[in-house]
C-alpha positions in Angstrom: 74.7 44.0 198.4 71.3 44.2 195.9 72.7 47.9 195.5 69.8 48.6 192.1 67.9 46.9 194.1 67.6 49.5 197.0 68.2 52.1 194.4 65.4 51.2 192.4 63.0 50.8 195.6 64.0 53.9 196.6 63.4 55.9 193.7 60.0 54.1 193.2 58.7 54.8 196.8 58.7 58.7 196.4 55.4 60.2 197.7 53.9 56.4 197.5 55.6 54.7 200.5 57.6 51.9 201.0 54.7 49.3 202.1 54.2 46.2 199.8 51.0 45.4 198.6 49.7 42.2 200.0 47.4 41.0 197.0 48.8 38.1 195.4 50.0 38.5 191.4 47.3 37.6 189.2 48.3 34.9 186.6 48.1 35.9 183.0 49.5 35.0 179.5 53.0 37.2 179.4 56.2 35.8 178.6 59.5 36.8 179.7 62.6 36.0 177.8 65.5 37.2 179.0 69.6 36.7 178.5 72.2 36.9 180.6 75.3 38.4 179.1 78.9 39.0 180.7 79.8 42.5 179.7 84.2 42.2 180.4 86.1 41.8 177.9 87.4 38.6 178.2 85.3 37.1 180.9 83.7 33.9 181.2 80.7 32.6 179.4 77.4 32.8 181.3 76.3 28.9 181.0 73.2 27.3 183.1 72.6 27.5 186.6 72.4 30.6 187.5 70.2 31.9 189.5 67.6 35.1 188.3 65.4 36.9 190.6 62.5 38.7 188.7 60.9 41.4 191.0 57.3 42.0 190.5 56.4 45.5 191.5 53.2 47.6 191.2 52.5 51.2 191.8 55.8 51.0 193.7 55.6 48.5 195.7 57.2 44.9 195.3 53.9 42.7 195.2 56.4 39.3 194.3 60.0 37.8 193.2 59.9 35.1 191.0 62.7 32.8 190.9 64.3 30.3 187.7 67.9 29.9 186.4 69.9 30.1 183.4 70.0 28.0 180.6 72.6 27.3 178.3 73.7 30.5 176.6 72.5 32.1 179.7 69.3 32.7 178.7 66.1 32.6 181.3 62.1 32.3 180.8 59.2 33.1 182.8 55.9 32.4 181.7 52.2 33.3 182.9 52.7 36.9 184.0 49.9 39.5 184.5 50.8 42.2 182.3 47.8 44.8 183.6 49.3 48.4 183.2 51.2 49.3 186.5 53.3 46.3 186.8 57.1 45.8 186.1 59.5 43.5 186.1 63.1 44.0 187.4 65.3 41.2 186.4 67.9 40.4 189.2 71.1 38.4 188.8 73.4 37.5 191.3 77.3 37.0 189.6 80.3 36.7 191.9 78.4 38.0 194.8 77.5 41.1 192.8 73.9 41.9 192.7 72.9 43.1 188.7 70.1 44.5 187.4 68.5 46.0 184.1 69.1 49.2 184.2 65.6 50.0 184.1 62.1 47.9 184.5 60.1 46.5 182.0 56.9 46.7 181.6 54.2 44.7 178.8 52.8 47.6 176.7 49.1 47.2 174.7 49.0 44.3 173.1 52.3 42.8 174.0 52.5 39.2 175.5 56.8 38.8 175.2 59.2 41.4 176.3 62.8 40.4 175.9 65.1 41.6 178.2 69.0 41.2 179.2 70.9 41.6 182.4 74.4 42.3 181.8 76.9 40.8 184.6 80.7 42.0 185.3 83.5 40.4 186.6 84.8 41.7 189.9 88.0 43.8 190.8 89.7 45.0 194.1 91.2 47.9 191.8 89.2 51.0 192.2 90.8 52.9 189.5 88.1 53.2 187.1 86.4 54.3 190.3 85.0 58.2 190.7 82.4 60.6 191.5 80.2 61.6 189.4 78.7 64.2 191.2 79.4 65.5 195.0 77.1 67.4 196.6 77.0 69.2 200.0 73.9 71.3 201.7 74.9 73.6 204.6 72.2 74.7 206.8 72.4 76.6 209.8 70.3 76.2 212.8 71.4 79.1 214.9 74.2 77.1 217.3 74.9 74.3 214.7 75.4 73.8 210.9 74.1 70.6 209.8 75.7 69.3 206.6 74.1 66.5 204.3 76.5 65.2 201.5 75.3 63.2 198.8 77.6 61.3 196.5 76.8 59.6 192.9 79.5 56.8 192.4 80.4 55.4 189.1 83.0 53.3 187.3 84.3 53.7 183.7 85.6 50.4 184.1 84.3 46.8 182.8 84.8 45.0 186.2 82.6 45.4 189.5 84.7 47.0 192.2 84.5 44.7 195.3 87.3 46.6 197.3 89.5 45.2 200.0 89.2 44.1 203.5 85.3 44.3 202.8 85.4 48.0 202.2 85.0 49.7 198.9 83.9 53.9 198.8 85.9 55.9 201.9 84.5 59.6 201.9 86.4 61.8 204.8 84.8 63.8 207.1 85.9 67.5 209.0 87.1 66.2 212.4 84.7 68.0 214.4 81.9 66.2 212.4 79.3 65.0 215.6 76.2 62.8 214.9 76.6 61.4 211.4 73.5 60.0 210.4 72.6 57.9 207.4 69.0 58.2 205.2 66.9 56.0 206.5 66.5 52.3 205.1 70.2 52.1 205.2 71.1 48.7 206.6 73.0 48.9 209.3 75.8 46.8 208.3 76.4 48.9 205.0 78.6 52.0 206.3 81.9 51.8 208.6 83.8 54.0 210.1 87.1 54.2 209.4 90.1 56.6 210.8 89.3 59.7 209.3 85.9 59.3 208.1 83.4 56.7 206.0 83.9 53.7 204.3 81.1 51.7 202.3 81.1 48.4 201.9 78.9 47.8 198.6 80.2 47.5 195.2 80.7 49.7 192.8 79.2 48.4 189.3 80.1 50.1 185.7 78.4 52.7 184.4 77.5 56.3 185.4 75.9 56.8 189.2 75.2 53.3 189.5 75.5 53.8 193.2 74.6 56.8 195.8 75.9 57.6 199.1 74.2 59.9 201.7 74.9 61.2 204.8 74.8 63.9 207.3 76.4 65.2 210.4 76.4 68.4 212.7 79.5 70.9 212.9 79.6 73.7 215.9 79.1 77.0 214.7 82.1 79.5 214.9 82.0 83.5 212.7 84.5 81.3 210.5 84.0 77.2 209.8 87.3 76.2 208.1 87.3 73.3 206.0 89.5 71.0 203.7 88.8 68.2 202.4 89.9 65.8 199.7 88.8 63.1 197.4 90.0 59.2 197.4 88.5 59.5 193.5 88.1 61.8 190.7 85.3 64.4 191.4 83.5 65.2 187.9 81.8 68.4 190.0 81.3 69.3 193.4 78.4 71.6 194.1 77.9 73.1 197.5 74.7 74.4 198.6 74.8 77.5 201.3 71.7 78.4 203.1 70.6 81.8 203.2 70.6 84.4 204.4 73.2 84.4 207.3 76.0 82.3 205.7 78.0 82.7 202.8 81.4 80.1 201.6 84.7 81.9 200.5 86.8 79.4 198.3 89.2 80.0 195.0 88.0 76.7 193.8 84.2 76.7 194.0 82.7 79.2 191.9 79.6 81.0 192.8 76.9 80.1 190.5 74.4 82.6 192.2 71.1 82.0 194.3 68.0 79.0 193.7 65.3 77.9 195.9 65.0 74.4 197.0 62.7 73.0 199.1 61.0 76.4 200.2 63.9 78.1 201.0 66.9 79.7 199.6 70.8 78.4 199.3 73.5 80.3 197.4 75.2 77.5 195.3 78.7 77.2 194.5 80.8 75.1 192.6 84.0 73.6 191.1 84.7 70.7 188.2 87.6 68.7 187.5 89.0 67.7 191.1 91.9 65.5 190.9 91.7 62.7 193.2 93.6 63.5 196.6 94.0 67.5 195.8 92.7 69.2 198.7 89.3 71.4 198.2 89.7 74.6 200.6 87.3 76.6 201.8 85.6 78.5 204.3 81.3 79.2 205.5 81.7 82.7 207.0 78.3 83.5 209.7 76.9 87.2 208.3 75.6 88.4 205.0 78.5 90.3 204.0 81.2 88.2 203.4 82.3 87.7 199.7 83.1 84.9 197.9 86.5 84.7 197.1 90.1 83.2 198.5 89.2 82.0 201.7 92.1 83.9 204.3 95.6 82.6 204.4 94.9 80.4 201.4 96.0 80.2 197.7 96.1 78.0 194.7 94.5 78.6 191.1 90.9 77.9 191.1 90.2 74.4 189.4 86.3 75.4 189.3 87.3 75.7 185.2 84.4 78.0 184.7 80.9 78.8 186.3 78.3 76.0 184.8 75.0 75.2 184.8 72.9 71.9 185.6 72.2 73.5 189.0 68.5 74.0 188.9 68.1 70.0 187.5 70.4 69.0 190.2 67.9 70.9 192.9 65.0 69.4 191.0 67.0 65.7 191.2 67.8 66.4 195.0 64.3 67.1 195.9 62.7 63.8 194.9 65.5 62.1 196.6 65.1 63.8 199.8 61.7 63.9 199.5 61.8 59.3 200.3 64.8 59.6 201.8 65.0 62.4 204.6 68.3 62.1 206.3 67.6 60.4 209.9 69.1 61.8 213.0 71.1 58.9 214.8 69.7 57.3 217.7 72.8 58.4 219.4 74.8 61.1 218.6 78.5 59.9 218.7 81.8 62.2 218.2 84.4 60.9 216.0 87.0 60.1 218.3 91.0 59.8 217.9 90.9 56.7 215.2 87.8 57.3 213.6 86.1 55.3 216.4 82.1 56.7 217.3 81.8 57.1 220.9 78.4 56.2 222.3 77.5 57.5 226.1 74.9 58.8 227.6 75.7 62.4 227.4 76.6 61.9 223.8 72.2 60.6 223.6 71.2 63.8 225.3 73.0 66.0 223.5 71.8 64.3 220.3 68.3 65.4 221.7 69.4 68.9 222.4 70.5 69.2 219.4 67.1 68.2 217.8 65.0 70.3 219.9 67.5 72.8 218.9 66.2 72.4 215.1 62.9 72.0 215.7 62.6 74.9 217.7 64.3 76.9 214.3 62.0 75.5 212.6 59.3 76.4 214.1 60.0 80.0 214.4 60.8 79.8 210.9 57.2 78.4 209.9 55.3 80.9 212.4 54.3 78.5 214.7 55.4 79.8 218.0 55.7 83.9 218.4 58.8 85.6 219.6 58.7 85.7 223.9 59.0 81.6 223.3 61.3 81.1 220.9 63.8 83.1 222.6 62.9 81.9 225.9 63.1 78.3 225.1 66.4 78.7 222.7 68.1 80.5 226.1 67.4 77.5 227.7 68.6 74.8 225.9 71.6 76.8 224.8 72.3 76.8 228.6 71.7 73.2 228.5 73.6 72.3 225.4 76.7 74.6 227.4 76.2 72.2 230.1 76.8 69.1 227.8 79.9 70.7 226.8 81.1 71.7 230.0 80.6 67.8 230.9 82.4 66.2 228.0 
């Protein structure tokens, strides 16, 4: 449950990779001198004995974690450290099973042989109601047959306890229920994720502060002239910020507001949006296939729009997206399961081919898209496993 810890190797391996450097750490001069504090009001004095994990990383990688233990007070020193530009420190301690980190690493600047440093700890809870979402995003793109949706989620707590959940579960994120082939980003351990009647469940903790977690995931719905959808929210939604691929698609909704088009990524997305969700109120809307639809109150729906205004942010959110998904491209599963009655994936062999068709299905957009194959193929090709895909279908 090192959740800062994957966070923080993520974010460093953008465009550098995820391999560690095999060199051993050069021993040097530095001191660290660190302090453990317990940041709920009320909670328990940090003493001796407990145990702090110092990550050594350079140019991204993780090169070596020292270990030590508090001392009274709950302070901690390390000693000899290389501090040759390029290399930080990332203070680990484990408190009540929660991982905690320094929000950021530290890092000896010219001339400096002590940095002092403090790793705050919580006490846990099993109440989520300081619990919310910071952010929700969703991007909707449409690969002729299929529209593939990738939702990414910045969880925070206003709280000053650690949210531990119950039953071993914490976050639960629904899902539409003809969501096929949900796939996590890769690097995600396997045990992190369940699924639960209706949808997701996560099993890490929640930690205070803003974002101090992330969730991301995607999944495949079958393409109709109208996708309905309604969803709702276990937690506050600070905003929710839908991105539409275009052209060929637009979203009709009285509670996401257009906020007009941006390119991400090399191509183009109409983005809409809506603040202020309540937990548990429904969000309504619907992606309409064709270029002339409007947005607006999708049909046979109405409520007052809780979008409270068109806002902007957008363009950093693309630019925030893009270095995400640029170290963490969402993964196709290995199989591609149906949520059945119950929430429960079902695995077969037919549900592993038509995973694959559904992939050569992309790739073959794709490629068209980037000029790669001329016309007489693409269609050729596309007839064919359109056939195929019917076949799957006909099968299940």
């Amino acid at each position: 449950m090192r959740i800062h810890r994957w966070i923080g190797i993520v974010i460093l391996a953008v465009g550098l990779g995820l391999a560690a450097a095999n060199g051993a750490l050069a021993q040097g001069t530095a001191v660290l001198e660190g302090q453990v504090v317990n940041g709920t009001a009320g909670g328990a004095e940090i003493g001796a004995g407990l145990p702090v994990i110092v990550h050594v990383r350079q140019d991204g990688a993780e090169i070596q974690a020292l270990e030590t233990a508090t001392e009274a007070g709950g302070r901690f020193r390390l000693s000899g450290l290389d501090r040759s530009a390029g290399i930080e420190y990332w203070p680990e301690v484990v408190y009540q099973g929660v991982s905690f980190f320094s929000p950021d690493p530290y890092q000896f600047g010219d001339g400096q042989t002590t940095l002092a440093v403090t790793v705050t700890v919580y006490e846990t809870t099993d109440d989520d109601s300081a619990v919310r979402f910071d952010s929700a995003h969703w991007i909707v793109e449409a690969f002729d047959s299929m529209l593939r949706i990738t939702e990414v989620y910045l969880v925070g707590n206003s709280g000053d306890r650690a949210y531990v959940g119950r039953d071993g579960q914490t976050v639960v994120i629904s899902l539409p229920g003809e969501a096929v082939g949900l796939a996590y980003e890769e690097g995600t351990p396997g045990d992190r994720f369940r699924q639960v009647e209706g949808g997701v469940a996560d099993t890490w903790p929640v930690t205070p502060g803003a974002g101090t977690t992330w969730i991301v995931f995607s999944y495949h719905l079958p393409v109709e002239q109208v996708v309905p959808m309604q969803r709702s929210f276990a937690y506050p939604v600070t905003r929710l910020e839908v991105l539409v691929s275009r052209p060929g698609w637009t979203l009709r909704s009285d509670q996401l507001q257009a906020q007009g088009p941006m390119a991400f990524q090399g191509q183009e997305f109409d983005v809409y949006e809506a603040q202020g969700l309540a937990a548990n109120a429904p969000v309504r809307l619907e992606l309409v296939r064709g270029t002339t639809a409007e947005s607006g109150p999708p049909s046979g729906m109405s409520g007052s729009a809780s979008g409270g205004g068109a806002v902007g942010g957008g363009q950093r959110f693309l630019r925030w997206l893009g270095v995400i998904l640029a170290g963490l491209a969402v993964a196709a599963a290995l199989a591609y399961p149906s949520l059945a009655p119950g929430g429960k994936a079902t695995v077969d062999g037919s549900a592993r081919q038509a995973q694959r068709l559904l992939d050569d299905l992309a790739a073959l957009e794709e490629a068209r898209e980037a000029g790669e194959i001329d016309q007489e193929t693409y269609e050729r090709r596309r007839t064919e496993l359109h056939r195929a895909i019917r076949g799957q279908k006909a099968r299940r």
